[in-house]
N, C-alpha and C positions, 0 to 999 in steps of 0.2 A: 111558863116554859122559857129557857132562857136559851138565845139565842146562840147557835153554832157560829164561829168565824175562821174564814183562812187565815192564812198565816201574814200573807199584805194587811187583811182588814185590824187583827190585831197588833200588827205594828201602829197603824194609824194613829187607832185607839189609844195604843198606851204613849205615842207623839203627843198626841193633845192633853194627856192625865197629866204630862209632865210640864208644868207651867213658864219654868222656866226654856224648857229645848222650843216650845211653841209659841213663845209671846208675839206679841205683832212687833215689839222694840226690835227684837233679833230678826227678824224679816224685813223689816223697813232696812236696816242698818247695812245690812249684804247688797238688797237691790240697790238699798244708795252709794255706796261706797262705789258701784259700781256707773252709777248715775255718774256721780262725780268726778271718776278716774276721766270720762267719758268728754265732762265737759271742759275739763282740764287740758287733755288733749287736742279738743278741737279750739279754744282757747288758745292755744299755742299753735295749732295748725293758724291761727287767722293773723296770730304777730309777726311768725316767723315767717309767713307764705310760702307754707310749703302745705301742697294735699294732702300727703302720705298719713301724717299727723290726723285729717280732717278724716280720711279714709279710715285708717284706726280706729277712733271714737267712732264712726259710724259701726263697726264692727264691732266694739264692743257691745254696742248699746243691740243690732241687729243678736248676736248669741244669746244676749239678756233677756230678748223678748221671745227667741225660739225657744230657749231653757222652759221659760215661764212657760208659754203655750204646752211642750209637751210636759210638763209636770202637771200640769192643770188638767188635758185630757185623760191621763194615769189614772190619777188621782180622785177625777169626780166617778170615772165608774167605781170606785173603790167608796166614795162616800155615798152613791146612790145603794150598794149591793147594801152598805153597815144600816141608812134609814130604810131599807125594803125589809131590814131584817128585824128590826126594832117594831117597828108598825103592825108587822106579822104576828109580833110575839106579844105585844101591845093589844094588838084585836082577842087573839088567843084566850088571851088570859082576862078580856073582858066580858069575854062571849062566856069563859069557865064560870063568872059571876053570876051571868044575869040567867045561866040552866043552873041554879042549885050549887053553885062555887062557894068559895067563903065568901 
C-alpha cells in the first residue's frame, strides 16, 4: 500500500528529491551569510564604539535563531507524520508477505 500524503508532506518530499533546492551547501551558505553579515557588524560596532552597530548584529543573529527554531518545530511534525506514514505502509506490506503475499 502506498502511502497517502498532505499537501505540506509532499512539498517536503519533493524539497528533498530535488538535490540541488536541498543540499546542505545552500543551507550552510544563507545561515552563513547571515553569521557573517552579523559579525561584520559587531566587528565594526567594537572599532567604531558605537552599541547600535553591536545591538544590530545581536539582532540579526537573535531572528536567525527564532527563524530556525520555528522552521524546525513546523517541520519535524511534518517529517514524523511522512516516517509514521512510511512504517505503516512498511509494516503493511510486510505483514501481506508473511499471510500468503508475494
Amino acid at each position: 500500500m502506498k502511502p497517502e500524503f498532505t499537501d505540506e508532506e509532499n512539498f517536503v518530499i519533493a524539497y528533498y528529491r530535488d538535490k540541488k533546492a536541498s543540499s546542505s551547501t545552500r543551507s550552510v551558505m544563507t545561515d552563513g551569510v547571515r553569521v557573517l553579515v552579523a559579525i561584520g557588524f559587531a566587528i565594526y560596532s567594537l572599532l567604531a564604539e558605537d552599541v547600535l552597530w553591536g545591538l544590530i548584529a545581536f539582532g540579526i543573529l537573535l531572528f536567525s535563531e527564532c527563524r530556525n527554531m520555528m522552521t524546525t518545530a513546523r517541520y519535524i511534525r511534518i517529517y514524523r507524520s511522512i516516517f509514521d506514514k512510511y512504517a505503516l505502509a512498511l509494516e503493511q506490506e510486510d505483514g501481506g508477505r508473511e499471510n500468503g503475499g508475494d
